[in-house]
Backbone as CSV, one residue per row, in Angstrom:
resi,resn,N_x,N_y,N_z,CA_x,CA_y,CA_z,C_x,C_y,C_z
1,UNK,48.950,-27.996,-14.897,48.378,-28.495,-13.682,48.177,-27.312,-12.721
2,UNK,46.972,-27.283,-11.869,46.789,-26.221,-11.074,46.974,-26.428,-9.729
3,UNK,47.698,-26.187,-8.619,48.095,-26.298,-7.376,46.820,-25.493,-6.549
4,UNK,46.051,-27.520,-5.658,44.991,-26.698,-5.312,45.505,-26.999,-4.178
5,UNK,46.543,-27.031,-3.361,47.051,-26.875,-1.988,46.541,-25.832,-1.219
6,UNK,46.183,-25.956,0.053,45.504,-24.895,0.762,46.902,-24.163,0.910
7,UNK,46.308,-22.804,0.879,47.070,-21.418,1.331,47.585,-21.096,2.679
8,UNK,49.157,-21.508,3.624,49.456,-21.656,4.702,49.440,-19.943,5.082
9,UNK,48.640,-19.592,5.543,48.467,-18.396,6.332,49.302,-18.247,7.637
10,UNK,50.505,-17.119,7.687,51.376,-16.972,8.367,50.928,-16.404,9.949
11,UNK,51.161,-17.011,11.017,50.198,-16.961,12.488,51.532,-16.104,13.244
12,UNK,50.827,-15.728,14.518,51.720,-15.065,15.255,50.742,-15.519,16.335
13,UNK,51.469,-16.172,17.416,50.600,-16.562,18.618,50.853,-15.872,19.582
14,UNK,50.000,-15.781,20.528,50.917,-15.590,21.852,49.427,-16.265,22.945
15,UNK,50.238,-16.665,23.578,49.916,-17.375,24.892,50.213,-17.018,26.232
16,UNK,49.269,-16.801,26.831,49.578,-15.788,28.310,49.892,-17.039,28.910
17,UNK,50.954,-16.943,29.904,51.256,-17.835,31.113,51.223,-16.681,32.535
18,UNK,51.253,-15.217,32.673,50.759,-14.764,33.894,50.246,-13.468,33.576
19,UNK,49.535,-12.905,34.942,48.748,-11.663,35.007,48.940,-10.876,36.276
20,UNK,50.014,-10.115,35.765,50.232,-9.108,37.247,49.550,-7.832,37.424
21,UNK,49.016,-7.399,38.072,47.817,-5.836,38.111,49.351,-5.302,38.842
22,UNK,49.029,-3.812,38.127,50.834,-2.629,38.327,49.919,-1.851,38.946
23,UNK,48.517,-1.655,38.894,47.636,-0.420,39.191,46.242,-0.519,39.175
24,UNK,45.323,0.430,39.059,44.422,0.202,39.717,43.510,-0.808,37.905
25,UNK,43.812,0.406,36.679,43.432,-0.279,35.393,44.680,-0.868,35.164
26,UNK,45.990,-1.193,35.179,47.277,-1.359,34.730,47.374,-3.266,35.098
27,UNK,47.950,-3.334,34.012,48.786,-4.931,34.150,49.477,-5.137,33.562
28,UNK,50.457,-6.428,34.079,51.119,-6.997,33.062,50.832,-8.190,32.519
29,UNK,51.060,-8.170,31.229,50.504,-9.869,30.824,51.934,-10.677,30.517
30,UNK,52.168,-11.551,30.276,53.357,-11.982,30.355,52.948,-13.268,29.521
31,UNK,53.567,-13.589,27.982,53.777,-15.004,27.738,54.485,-15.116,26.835
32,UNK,53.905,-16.294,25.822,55.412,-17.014,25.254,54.754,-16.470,23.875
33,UNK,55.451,-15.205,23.255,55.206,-15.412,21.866,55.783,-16.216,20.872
34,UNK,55.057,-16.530,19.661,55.488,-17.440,18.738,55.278,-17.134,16.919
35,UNK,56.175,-16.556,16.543,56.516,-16.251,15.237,57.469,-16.868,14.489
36,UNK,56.631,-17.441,13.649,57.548,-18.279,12.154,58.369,-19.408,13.421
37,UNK,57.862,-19.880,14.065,58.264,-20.955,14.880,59.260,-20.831,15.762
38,UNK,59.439,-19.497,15.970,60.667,-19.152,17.065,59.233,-18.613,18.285
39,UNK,59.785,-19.208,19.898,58.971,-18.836,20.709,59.757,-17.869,21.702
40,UNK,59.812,-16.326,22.299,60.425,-16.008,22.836,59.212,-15.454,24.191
41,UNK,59.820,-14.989,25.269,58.606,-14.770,26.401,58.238,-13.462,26.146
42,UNK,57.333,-12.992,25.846,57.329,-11.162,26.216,56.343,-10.590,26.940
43,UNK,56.155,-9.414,27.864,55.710,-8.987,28.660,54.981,-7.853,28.156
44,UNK,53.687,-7.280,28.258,52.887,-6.125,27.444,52.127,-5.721,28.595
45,UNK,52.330,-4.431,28.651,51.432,-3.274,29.528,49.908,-3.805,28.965
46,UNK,49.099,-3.869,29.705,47.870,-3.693,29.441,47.449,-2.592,30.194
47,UNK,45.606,-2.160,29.737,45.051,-1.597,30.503,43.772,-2.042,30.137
48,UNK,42.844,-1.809,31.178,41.671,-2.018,31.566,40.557,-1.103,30.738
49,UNK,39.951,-1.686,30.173,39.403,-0.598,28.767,37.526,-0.522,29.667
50,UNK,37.177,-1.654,30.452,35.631,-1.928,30.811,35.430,-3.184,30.644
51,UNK,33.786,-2.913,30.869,33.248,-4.336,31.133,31.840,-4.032,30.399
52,UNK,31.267,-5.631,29.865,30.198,-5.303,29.019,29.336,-6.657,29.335
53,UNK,28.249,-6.490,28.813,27.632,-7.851,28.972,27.008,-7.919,27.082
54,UNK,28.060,-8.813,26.803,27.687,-9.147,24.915,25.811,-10.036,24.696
55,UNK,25.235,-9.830,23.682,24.434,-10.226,23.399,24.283,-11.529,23.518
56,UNK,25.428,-12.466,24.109,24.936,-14.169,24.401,24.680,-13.710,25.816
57,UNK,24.653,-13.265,26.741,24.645,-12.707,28.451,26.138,-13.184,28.352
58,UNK,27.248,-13.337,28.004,28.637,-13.525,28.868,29.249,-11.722,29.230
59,UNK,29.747,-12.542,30.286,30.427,-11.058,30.514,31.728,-10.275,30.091
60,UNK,31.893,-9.657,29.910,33.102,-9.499,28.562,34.013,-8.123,29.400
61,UNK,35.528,-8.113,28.966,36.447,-7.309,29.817,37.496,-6.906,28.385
62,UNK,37.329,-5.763,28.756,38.275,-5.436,27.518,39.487,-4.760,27.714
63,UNK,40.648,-4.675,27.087,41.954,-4.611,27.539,42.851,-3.872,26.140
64,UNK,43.740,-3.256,26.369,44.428,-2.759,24.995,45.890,-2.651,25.401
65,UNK,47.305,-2.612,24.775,48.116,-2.503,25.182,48.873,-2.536,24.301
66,UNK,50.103,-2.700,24.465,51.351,-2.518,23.201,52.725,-3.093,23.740
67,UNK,53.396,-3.693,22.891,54.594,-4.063,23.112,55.580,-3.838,22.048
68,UNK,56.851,-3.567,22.173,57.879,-3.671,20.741,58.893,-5.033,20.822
69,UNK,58.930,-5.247,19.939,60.031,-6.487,20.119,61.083,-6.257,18.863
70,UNK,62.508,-7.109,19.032,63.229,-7.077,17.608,62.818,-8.135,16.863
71,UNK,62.411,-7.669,15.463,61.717,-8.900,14.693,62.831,-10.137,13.921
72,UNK,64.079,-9.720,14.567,65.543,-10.681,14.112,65.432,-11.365,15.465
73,UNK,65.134,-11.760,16.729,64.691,-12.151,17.883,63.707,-13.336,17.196
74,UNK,63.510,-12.912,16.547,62.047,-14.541,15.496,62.653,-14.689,14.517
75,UNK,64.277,-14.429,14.087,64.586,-15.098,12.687,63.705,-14.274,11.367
76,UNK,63.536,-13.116,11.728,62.884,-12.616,10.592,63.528,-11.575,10.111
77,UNK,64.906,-11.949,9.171,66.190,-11.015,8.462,65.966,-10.400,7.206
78,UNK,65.027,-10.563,6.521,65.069,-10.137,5.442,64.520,-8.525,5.620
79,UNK,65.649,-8.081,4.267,65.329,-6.576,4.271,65.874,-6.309,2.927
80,UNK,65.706,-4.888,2.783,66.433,-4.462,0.999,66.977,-2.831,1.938
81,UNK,67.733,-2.895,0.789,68.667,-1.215,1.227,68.163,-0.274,0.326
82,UNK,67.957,0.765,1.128,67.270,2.217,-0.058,68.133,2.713,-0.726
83,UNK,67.403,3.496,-1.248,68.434,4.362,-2.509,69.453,5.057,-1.268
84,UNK,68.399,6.170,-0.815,69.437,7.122,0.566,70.449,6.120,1.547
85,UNK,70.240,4.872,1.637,71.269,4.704,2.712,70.398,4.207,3.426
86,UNK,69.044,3.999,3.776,68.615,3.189,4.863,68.092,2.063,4.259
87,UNK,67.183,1.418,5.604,66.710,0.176,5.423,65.027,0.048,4.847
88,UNK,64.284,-0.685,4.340,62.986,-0.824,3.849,62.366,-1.256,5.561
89,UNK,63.162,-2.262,5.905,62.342,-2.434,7.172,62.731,-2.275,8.576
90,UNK,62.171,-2.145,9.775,63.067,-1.535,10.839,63.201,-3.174,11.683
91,UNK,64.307,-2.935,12.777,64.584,-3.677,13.487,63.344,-4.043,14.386
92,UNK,62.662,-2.884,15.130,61.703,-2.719,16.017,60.571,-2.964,15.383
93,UNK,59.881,-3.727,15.781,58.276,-3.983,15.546,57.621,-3.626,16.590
94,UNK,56.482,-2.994,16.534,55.629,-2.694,17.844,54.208,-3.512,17.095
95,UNK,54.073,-4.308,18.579,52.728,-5.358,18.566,51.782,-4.507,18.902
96,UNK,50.536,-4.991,18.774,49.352,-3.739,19.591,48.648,-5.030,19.837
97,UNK,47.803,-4.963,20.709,46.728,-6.196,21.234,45.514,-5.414,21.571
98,UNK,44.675,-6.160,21.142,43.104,-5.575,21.800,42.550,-7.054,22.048
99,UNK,42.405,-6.799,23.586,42.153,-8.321,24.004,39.870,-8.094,24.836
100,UNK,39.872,-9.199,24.124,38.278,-9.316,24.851,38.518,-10.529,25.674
101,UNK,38.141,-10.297,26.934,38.080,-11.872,27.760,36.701,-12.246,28.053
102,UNK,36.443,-13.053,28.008,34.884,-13.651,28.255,35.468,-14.854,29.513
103,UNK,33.966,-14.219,30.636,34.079,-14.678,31.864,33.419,-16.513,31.791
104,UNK,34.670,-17.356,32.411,34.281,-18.768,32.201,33.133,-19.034,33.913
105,UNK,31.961,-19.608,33.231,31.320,-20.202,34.410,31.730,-20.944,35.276
């Protein structure tokens, strides 16, 4: 028998709940991330990359930034031990975001 079950593709959300400007390109974005069903709040430097007008006429704002989080903070423990003495995977994960916003009428 062949298992034609769709393929659950593993998501990582995040959802802004605020937007603080630190500077003149600088912000903070602030929301609730959500991995493997654990939701914790986290906060990511942005910056102000420009502004464009995309081929539908919307107006478009672009943004880039980075955050690290501990990926045991989302229940995500698995690891293997090396030959030398360390670990295959690190505690620290660093997120990267490249955000496009399109301006609502």
């Amino acid at each position: 028998m062949v298992d034609t079950s769709p393929i659950s593709t593993p998501e990582i959300i995040f959802r802004s709940t605020e937007v603080t400007r630190t500077d003149r390109d600088a912000f903070e974005l602030t929301g609730d991330l959500t991995i493997k069903g654990v939701t914790r709040q986290v906060t990511v430097p942005v910056t102000f990359e420009g502004q464009a007008t995309d081929p539908f006429g919307d107006s478009r704002l672009g943004f880039e930034g980075s955050t690290t989080i501990n990926r045991k903070d989302f229940g995500i423990t698995w690891n293997a031990t090396l030959e030398t003495g360390g670990v295959l995977v690190s505690d620290k994960i660093v997120l990267e975001f490249e955000v496009s916003a399109i301006k609502q009428v």
